[in-house]
C-alpha positions, 0 to 999 in steps of 0.5 A, spaced: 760 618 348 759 622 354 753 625 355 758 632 356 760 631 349 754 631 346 754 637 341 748 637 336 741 634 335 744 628 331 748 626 336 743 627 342 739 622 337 744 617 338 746 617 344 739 616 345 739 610 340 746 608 345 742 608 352 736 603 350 740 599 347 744 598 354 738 598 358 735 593 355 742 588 356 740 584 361 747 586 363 745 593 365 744 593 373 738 597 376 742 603 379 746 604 372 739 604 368 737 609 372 743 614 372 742 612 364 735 614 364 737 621 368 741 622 361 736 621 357 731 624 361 737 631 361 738 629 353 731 630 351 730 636 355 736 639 351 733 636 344 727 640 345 730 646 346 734 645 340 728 644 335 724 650 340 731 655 338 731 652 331 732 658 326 733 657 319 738 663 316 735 667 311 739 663 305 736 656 308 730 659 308 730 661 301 733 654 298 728 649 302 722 654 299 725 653 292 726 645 294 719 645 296 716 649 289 721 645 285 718 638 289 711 641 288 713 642 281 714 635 280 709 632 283 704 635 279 708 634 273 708 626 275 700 626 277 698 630 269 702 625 266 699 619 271 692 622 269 688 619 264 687 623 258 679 624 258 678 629 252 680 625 247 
């Protein structure tokens, strides 16, 4: 995958992923590491403006926040049921 077609944050990771495993082959010469570690080093400054720009829409807002009280209900339904009854 060429560097220009990179389009998203999982893609980024990926080609990441791509570029240590080429150069950690002993096949990959100096000059081709180093052109790759420029990739990266332009790949991860491009994942960080990502995550800097990352803005959720009021509607994904509203369903991680439900996804979070509902996690949180749970996990205090599990935790009272795990609790031994000390009153009786």
């Amino acid at each position: 995958m060429p560097e220009g077609s990179v389009r998203n944050f999982d893609e980024i990771s990926d080609r990441l992923d791509q570029i240590i495993a080429t150069v950690r082959s002993k096949d990959t010469s100096l000059e081709r590491s180093l052109d790759l570690f420029d990739e990266a080093i332009e790949l991860g400054s491009r994942a960080v403006d990502m995550v800097d720009k990352f803005e959720l829409t009021p509607r994904e807002a509203d369903k991680l926040e439900q996804e979070y009280d509902e996690d949180a209900a749970n996990e205090s339904q599990d935790s009272q049921a795990a609790s031994p009854d000390t009153n009786g």
